[in-house]
C-alpha positions in Angstrom: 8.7 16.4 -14.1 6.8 16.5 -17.1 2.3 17.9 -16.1 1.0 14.5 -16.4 3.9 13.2 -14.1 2.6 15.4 -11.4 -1.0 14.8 -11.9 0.1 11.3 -11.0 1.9 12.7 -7.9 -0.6 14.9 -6.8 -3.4 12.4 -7.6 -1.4 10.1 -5.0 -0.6 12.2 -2.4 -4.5 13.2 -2.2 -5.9 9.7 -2.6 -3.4 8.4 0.6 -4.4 10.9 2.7 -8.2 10.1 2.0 -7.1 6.7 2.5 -5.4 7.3 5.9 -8.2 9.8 7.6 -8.5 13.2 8.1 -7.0 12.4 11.5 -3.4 11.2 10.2 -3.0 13.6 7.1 -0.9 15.9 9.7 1.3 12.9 11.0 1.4 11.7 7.0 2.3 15.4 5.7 4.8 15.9 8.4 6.4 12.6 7.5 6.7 12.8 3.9 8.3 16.4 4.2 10.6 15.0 6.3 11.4 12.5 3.6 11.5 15.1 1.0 14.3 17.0 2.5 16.4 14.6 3.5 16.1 13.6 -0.5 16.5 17.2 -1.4 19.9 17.5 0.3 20.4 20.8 0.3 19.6 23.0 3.3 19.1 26.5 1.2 16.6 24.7 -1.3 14.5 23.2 2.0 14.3 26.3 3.4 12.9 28.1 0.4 10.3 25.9 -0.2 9.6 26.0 3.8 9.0 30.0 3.4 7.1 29.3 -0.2 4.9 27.1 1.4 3.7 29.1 4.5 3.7 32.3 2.8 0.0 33.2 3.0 -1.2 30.8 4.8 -3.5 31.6 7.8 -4.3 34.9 6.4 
């Protein structure tokens, strides 16, 4: 995915969740990861990105 690619990406994700409401951004979010892995396919890559993505958080 080339930088302007995910500028697109990113630019979508952020303008549905405005769309949808601060209220359904964690229904949304757990929705589309759950769409992500199953595209993914591959349990060791999920995981990874699983640990990535909550390393630091709530610190």
């Amino acid at each position: 995915m080339t930088d302007a690619e995910l500028d697109v990406v990113y630019t979508r994700l952020c303008k549905t969740m405005t769309q949808l409401g601060e209220a359904s951004a964690p229904l949304f979010l757990a929705r589309f990861v759950l769409l992500a892995i199953e595209k993914i396919g591959d349990a060791d890559v999920s995981l990874g990105l699983i640990d990535a993505a909550g390393d630091g958080v709530g610190e």
